[in-house]
C-alpha positions as YAML, in Angstrom:
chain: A
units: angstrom
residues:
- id: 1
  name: UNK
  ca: [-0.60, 31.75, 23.87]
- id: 2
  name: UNK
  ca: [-1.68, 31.02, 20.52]
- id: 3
  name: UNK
  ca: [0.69, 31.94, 18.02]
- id: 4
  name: UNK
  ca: [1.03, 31.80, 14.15]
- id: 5
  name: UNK
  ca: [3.89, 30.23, 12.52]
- id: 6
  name: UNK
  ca: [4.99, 30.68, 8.95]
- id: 7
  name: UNK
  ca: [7.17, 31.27, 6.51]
- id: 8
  name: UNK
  ca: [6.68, 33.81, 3.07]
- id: 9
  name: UNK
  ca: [8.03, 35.18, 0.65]
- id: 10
  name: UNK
  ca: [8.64, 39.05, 0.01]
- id: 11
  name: UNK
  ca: [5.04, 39.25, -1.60]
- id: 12
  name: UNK
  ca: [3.78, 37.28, 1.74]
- id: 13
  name: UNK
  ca: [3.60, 34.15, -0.69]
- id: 14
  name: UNK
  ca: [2.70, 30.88, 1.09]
- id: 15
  name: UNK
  ca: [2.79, 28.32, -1.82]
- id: 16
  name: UNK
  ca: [1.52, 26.85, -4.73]
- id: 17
  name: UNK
  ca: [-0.75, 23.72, -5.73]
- id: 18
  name: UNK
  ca: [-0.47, 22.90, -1.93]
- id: 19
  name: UNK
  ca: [2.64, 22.77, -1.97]
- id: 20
  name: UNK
  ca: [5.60, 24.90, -0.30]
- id: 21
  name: UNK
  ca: [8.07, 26.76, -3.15]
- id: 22
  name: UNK
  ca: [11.24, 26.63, -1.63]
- id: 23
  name: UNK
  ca: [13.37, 24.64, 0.68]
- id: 24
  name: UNK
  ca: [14.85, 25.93, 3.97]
- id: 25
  name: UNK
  ca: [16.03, 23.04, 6.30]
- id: 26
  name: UNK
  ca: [17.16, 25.42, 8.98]
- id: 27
  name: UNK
  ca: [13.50, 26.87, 8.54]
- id: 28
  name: UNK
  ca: [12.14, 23.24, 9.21]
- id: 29
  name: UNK
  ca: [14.15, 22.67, 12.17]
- id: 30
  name: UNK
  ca: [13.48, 25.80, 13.93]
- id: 31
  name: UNK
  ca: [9.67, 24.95, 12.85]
- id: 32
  name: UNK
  ca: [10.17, 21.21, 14.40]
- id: 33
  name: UNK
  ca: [11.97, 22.76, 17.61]
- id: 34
  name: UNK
  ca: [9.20, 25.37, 18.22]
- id: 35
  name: UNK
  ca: [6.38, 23.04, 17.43]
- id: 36
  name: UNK
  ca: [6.98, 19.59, 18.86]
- id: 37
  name: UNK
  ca: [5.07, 19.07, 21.76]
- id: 38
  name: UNK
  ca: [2.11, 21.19, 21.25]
- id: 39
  name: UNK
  ca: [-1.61, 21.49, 19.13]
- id: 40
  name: UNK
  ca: [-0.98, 22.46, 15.80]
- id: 41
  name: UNK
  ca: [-3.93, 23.93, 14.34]
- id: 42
  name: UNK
  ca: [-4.35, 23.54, 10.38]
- id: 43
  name: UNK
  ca: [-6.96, 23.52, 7.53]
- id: 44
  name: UNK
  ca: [-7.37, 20.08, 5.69]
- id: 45
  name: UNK
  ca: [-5.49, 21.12, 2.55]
- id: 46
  name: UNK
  ca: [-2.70, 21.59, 4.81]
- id: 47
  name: UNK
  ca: [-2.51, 18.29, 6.56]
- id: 48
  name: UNK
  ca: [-3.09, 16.54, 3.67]
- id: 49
  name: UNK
  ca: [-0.05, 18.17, 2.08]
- id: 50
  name: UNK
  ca: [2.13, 16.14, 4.83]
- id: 51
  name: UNK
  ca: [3.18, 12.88, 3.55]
- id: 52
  name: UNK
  ca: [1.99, 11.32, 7.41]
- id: 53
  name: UNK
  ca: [1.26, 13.27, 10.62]
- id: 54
  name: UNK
  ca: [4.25, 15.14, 12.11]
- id: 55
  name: UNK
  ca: [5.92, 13.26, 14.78]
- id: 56
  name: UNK
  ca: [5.20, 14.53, 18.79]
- id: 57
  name: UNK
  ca: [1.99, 17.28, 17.92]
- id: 58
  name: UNK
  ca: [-1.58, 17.27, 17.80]
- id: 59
  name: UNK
  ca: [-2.69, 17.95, 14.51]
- id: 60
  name: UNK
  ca: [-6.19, 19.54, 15.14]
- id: 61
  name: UNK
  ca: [-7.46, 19.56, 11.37]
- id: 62
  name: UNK
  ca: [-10.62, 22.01, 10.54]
- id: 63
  name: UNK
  ca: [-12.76, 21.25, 7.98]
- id: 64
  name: UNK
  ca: [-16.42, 21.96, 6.53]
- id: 65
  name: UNK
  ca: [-17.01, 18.80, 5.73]
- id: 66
  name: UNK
  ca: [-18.34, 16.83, 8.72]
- id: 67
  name: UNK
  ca: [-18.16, 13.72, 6.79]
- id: 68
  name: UNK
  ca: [-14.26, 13.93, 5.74]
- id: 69
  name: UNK
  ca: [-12.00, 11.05, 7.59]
- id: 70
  name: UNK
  ca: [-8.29, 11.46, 7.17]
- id: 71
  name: UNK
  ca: [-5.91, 9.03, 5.85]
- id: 72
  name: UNK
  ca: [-3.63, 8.61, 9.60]
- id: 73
  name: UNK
  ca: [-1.24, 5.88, 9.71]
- id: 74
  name: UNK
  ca: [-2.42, 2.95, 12.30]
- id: 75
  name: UNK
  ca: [-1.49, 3.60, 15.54]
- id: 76
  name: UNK
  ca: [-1.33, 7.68, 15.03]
- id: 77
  name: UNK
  ca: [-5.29, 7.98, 14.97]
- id: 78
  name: UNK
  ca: [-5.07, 9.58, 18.46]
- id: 79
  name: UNK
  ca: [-2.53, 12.15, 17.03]
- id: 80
  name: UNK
  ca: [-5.20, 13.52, 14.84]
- id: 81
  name: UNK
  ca: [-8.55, 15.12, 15.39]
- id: 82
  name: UNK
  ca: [-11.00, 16.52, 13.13]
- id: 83
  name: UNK
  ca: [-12.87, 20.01, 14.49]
- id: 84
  name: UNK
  ca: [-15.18, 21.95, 12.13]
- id: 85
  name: UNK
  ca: [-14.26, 25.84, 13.36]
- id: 86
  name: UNK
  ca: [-11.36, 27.52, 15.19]
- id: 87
  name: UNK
  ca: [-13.38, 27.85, 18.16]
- id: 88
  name: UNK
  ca: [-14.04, 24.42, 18.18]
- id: 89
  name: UNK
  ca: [-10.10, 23.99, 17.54]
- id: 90
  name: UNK
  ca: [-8.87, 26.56, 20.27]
- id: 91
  name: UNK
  ca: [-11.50, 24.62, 22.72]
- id: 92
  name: UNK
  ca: [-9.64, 21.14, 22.49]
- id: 93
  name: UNK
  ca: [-6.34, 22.77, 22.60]
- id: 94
  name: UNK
  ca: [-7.28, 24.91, 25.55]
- id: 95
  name: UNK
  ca: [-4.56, 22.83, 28.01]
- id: 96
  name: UNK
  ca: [-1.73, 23.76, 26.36]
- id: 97
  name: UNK
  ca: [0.31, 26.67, 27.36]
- id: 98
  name: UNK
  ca: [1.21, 27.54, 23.14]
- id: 99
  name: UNK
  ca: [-1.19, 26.47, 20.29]
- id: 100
  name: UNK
  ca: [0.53, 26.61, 17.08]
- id: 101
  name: UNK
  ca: [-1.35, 27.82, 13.65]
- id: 102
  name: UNK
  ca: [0.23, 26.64, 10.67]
- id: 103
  name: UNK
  ca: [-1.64, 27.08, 7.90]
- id: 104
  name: UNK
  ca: [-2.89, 27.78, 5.20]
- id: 105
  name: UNK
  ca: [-3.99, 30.76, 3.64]
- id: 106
  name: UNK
  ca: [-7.81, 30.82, 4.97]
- id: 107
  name: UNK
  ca: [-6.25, 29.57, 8.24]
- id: 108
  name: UNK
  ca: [-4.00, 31.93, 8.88]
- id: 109
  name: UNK
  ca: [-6.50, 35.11, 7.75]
- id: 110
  name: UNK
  ca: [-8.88, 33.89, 11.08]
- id: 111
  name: UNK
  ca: [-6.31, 33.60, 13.46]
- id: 112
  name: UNK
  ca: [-4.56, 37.25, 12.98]
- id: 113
  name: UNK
  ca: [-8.10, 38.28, 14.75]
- id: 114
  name: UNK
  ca: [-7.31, 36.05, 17.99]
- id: 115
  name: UNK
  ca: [-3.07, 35.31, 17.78]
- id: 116
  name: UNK
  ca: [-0.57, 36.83, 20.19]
- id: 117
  name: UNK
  ca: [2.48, 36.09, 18.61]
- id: 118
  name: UNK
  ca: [3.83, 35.36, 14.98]
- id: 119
  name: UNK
  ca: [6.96, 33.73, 14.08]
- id: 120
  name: UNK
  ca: [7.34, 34.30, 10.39]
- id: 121
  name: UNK
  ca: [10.18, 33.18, 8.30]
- id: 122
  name: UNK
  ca: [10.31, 35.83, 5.26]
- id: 123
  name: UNK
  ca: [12.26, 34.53, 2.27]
- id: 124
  name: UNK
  ca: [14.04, 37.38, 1.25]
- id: 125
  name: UNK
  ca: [12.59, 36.82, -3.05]
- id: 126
  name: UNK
  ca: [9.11, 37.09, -4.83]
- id: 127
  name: UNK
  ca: [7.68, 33.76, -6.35]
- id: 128
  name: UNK
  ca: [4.77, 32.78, -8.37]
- id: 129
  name: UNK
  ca: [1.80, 31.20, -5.61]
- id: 130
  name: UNK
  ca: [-1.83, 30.59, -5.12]
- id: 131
  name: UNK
  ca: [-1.80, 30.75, -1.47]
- id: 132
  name: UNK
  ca: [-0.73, 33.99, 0.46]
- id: 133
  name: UNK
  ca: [-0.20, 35.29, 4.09]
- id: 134
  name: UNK
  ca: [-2.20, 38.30, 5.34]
- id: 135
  name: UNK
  ca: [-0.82, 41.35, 5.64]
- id: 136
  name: UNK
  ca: [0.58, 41.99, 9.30]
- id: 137
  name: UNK
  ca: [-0.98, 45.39, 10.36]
- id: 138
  name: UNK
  ca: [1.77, 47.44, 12.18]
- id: 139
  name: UNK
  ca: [-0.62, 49.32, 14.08]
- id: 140
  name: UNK
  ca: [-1.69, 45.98, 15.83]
- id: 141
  name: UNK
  ca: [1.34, 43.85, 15.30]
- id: 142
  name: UNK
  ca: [5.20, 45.06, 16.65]
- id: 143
  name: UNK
  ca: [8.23, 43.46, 15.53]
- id: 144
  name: UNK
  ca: [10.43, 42.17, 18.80]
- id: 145
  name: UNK
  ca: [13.24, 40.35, 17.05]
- id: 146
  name: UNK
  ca: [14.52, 39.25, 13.54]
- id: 147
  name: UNK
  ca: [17.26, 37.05, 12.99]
- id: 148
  name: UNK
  ca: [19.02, 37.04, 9.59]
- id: 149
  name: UNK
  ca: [20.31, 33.73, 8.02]
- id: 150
  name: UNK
  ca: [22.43, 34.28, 4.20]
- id: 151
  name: UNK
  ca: [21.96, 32.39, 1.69]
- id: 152
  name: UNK
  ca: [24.20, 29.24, 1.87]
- id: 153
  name: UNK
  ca: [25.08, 25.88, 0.23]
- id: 154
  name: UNK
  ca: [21.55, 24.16, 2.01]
- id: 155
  name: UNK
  ca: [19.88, 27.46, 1.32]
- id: 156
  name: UNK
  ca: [19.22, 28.82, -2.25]
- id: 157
  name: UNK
  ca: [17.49, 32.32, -0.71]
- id: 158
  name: UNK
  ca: [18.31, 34.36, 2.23]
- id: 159
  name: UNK
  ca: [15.41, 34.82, 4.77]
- id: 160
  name: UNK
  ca: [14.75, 36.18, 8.44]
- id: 161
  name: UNK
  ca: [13.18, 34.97, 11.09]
- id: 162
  name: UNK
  ca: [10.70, 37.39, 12.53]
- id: 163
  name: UNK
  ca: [9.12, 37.34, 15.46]
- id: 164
  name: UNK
  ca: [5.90, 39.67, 15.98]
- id: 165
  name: UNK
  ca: [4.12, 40.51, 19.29]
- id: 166
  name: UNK
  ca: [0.40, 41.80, 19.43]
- id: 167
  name: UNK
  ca: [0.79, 45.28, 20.78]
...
């Protein structure tokens, strides 16, 4: 199954200057829970917006630039490969049962061709971004749960997770 994972804001923002615009720690565990253990498929911008690889995935990084080499902590080189296409991506990732897409924009805009699943997080406000999630088509794309979580003292905005199945 290869399934998109996100989370955006009413106006399906992603982030700005590579960076995410808000802060949802229930978000990141859920994101951590789903994803540990599996191929996590990214652009370059994205990985190199982590501060080290995350801990227990494959980070399959695409790229057009055949001659890039990413800065991986010793010891985590295996942890991280470098493919040049989502083909090429979806190929090494091929053995495991859920491949996760996370990002970013240009990322996420190839894989709503080929993805069965989404689990969004939409932040329930509008911000000011540069990088934005496509549009989910409802004729193609049904909504099979949504779970709301308020505002709270960790969480400046309210958001729900979504959960979207190709029809």
């Amino acid at each position: 199954m290869i399934t998109i994972i996100a989370a955006a804001g009413q106006n399906n923002e992603l982030g700005k200057d590579n960076d995410l615009i808000w802060h949802l720690p229930d978000d990141f565990k859920r994101f951590k829970t789903l994803t540990t253990g599996h191929y996590i498929i990214m652009g370059r911008k994205t990985f190199e917006s982590f501060p080290k690889p995350l801990p227990n995935r494959t980070h399959l990084v695409i790229t057009r630039d055949k001659a890039y080499t990413p800065k991986v902590p010793q010891g985590k080189e295996k942890d991280v490969i470098m493919v040049y296409s989502m083909d090429q991506a979806l190929l090494k990732s091929s053995g495991d049962e859920t491949v996760y897409i996370i990002g970013g924009g240009e990322i996420y805009a190839q894989a709503m061709e080929i993805a069965d699943r989404i689990e969004l997080t939409r932040v329930h406000k509008r911000f000011e971004a540069d990088t934005f999630f496509p549009e989910i088509n409802k004729t193609l794309w049904e909504k099979t749960s949504e779970i709301h979580h308020d505002i709270d003292e960790k969480h400046l905005h309210g958001f729900t997770y979504e959960t979207w199945d190709r029809i």
